[in-house]
C-alpha positions as CSV (number, residue, x, y, z in Angstrom):
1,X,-34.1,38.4,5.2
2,X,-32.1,38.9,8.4
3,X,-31.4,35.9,10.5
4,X,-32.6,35.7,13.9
5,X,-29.8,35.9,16.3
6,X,-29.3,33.1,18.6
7,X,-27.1,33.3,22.1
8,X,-25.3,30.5,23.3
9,X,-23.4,31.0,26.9
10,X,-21.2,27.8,27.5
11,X,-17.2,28.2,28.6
12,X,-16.2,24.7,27.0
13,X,-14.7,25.3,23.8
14,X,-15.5,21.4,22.6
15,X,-19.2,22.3,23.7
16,X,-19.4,25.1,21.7
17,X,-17.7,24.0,18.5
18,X,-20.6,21.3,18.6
19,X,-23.3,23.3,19.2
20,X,-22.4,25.3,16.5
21,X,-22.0,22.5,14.1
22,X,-25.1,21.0,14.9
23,X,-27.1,24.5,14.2
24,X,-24.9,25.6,11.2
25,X,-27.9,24.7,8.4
26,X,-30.4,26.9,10.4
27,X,-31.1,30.0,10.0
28,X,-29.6,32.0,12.4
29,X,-26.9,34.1,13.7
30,X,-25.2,32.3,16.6
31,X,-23.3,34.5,18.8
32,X,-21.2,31.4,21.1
33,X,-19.8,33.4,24.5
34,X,-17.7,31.7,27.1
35,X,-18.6,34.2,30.0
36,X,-21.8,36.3,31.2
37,X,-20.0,39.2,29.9
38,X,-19.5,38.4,27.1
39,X,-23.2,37.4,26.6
40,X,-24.2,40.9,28.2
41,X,-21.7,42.5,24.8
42,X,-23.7,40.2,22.8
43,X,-27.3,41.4,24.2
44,X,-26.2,45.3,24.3
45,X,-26.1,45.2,20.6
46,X,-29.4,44.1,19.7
47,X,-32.2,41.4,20.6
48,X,-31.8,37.9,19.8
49,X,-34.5,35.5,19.9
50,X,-33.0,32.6,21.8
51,X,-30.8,32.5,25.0
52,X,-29.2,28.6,25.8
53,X,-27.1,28.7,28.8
54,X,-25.3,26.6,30.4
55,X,-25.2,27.0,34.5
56,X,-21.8,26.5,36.2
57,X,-19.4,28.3,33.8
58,X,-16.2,30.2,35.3
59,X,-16.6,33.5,37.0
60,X,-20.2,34.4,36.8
61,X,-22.4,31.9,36.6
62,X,-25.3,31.5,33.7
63,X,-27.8,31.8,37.0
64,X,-26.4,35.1,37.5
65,X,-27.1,36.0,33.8
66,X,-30.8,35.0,34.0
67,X,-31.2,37.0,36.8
68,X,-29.8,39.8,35.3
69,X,-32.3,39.4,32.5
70,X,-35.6,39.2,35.0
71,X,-34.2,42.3,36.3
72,X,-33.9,44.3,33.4
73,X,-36.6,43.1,30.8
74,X,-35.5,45.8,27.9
75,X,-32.2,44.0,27.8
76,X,-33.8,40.5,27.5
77,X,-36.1,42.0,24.8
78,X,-37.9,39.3,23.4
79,X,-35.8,36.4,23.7
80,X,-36.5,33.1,24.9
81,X,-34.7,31.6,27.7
82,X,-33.3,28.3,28.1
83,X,-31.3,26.2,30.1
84,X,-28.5,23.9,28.7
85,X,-28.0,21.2,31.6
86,X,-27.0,18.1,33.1
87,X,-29.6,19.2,36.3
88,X,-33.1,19.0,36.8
89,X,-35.8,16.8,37.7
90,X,-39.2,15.7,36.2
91,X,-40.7,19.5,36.3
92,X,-39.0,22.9,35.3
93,X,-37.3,23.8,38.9
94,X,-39.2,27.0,40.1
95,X,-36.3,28.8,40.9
96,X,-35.8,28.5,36.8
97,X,-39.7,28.8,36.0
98,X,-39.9,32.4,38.1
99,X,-36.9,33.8,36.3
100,X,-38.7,33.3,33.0
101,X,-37.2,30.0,31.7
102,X,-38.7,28.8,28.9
103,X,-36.8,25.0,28.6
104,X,-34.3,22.7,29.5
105,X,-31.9,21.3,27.1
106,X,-30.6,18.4,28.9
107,X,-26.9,17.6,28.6
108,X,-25.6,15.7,26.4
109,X,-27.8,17.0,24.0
110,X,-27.9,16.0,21.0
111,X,-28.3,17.5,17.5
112,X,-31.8,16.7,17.1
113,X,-32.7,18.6,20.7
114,X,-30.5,21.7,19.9
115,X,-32.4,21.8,16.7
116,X,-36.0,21.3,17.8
117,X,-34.9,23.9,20.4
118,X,-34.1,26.7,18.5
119,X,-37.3,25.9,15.8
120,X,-39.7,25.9,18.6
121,X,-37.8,29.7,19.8
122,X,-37.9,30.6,15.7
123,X,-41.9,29.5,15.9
124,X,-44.2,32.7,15.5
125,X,-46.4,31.1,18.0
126,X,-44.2,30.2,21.1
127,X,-45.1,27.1,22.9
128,X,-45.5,27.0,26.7
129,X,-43.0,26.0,28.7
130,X,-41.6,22.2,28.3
131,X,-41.8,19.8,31.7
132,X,-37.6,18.9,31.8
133,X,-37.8,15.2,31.2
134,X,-37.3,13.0,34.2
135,X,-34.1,12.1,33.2
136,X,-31.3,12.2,30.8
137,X,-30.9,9.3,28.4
138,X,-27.9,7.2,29.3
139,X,-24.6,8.6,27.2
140,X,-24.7,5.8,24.2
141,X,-21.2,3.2,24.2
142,X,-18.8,4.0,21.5
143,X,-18.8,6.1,18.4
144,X,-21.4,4.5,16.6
145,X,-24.1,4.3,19.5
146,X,-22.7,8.6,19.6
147,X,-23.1,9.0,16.4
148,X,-26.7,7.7,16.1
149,X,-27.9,9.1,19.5
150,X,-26.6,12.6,19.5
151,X,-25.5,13.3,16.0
152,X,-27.8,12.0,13.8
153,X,-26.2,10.0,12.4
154,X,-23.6,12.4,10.4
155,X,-20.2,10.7,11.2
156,X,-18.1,13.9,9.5
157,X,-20.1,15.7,12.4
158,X,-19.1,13.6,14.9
159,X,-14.9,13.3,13.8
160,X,-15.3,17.3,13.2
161,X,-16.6,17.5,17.5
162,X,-13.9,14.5,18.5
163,X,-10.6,16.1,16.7
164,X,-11.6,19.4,18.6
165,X,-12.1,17.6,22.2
166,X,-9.1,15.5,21.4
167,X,-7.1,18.6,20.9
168,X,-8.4,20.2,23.9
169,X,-7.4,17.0,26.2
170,X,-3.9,18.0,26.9
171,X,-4.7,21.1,28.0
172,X,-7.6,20.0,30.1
173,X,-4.8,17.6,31.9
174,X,-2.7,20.3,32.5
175,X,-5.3,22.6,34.2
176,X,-6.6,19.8,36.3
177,X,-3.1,18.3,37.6
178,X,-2.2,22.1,38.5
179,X,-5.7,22.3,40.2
180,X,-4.6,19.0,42.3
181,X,-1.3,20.6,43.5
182,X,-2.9,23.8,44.3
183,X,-5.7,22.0,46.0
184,X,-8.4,24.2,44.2
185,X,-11.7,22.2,44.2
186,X,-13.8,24.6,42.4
187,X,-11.3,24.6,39.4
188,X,-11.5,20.5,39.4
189,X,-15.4,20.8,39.8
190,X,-15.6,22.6,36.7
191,X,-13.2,21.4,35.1
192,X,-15.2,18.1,36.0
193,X,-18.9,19.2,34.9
194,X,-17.4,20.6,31.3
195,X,-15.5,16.8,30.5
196,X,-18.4,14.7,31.8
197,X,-21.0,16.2,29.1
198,X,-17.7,16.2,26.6
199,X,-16.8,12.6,27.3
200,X,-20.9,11.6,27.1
201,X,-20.7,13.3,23.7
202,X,-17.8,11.4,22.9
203,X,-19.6,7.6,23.3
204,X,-17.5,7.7,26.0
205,X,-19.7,6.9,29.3
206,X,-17.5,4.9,31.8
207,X,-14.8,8.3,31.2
208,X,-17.8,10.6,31.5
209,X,-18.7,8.8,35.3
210,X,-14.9,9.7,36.6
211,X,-15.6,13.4,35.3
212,X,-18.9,13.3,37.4
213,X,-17.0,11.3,40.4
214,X,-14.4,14.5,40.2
215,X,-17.0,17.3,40.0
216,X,-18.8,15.6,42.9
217,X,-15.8,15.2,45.4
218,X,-14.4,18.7,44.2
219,X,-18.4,20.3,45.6
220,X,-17.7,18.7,48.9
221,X,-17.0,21.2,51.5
222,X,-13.2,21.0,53.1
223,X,-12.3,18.3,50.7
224,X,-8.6,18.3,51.1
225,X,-5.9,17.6,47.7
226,X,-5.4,14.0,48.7
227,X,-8.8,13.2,47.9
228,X,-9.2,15.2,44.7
229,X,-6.0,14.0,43.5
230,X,-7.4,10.4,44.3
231,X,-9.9,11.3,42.0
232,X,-8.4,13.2,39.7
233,X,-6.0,10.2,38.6
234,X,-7.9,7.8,37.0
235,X,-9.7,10.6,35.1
236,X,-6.4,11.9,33.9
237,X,-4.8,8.3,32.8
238,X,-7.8,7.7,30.8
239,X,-8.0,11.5,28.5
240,X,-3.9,10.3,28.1
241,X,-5.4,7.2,26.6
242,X,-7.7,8.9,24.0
243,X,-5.4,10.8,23.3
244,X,-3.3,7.8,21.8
């Protein structure tokens, strides 16, 4: 039997590896793309059955992408579409709803969600769509409380997602110190959004708040470098000390 192909559009490497760990006993294709153009290679060469993608990713954003699919419903085929986000409220937003999404995968996500997620796509009855919860759980303390909350509770999951993130640090400090000298605020907001879910992942909350405190001063308009570099700082000292 041929698996189903699944599409997952997320530009942080960490955030991929995971997702594909955590869908690796299911049976599926998973095609993981860092840009919309990629994902629009992906979709060119046959239908797949789920879309999860994430929202701000660099260059095109996944918005852009789901428009593109409303517009041109032979491309989208028969795929579900879903949204893999920090954002949203108690109800799907209708700006999602009217472009066809289907649900919300709240970020962090954890393995169980991913799963149930690409089941309910799998189903041959689809359900309706899924009311976004009102919130996302708070991002567990330490590797245990991680382990437990987001991978179920498979530790050689877990050291398998940290030894990738940990490997990715020193890059990530590198992109976000040159950011700070250039003063480029949408490179620190994204740069931002990608380590916050990361860090969450990671058992890591009190990190995870000075990746959100960075992607929210970066989106303020005319925010000049002293500021980000302000925030930048702390969030930098503290990936040196994982990194340890």
């Amino acid at each position: 039997m041929n698996q189903r192909r699944v599409l997952l559009v997320e530009d942080d490497a960490a955030i991929r590896q995971f997702v594909t760990l955590a869908l690796e006993d299911l049976p599926v294709a998973l095609h993981a793309c860092a840009t919309v153009d990629e994902a629009l290679a992906v979709l060119s060469e046959g239908p797949v059955r789920l879309v999860l993608t994430d929202l701000h990713l660099a260059g095109d954003s996944g918005l852009r992408l789901l428009e593109r699919l409303a517009a041109d419903p032979a491309l989208r085929g028969g795929a579900r579409l879903a949204v893999f986000s920090g954002e949203g409220g108690a109800h799907m937003p209708p700006a999602w709803a009217a472009l066809g999404v289907w649900r919300r995968v709240p970020k962090p996500a954890s393995v169980k969600a991913l799963i149930d997620c690409v089941e309910a796509a799998l189903a041959e009855e689809g359900a309706p769509p899924v009311p976004s919860p009102a919130s996302t759980p708070a991002w567990p303390l330490g590797a245990p409380a991680a382990i437990d909350s987001h991978f179920g509770g498979d530790q050689s999951l877990y050291q398998a997602f940290r030894a990738g993130a940990l490997a990715q640090f020193p890059a990530d400090r590198a992109a976000g110190t040159r950011a700070c000298l250039g003063g480029d605020a949408s490179a620190l907001r994204h740069l931002g959004h990608s380590l916050r879910t990361v860090l969450g992942l990671l058992g890591e909350p009190e990190v995870a708040q000075l990746a959100w405190q960075l992607q929210k001063a970066a989106e303020q308009p005319g925010v000049d470098a002293d500021r980000l570099g302000e925030v930048w700082r702390p969030l930098d000292a503290a990936l040196a000390r994982l990194c340890r």
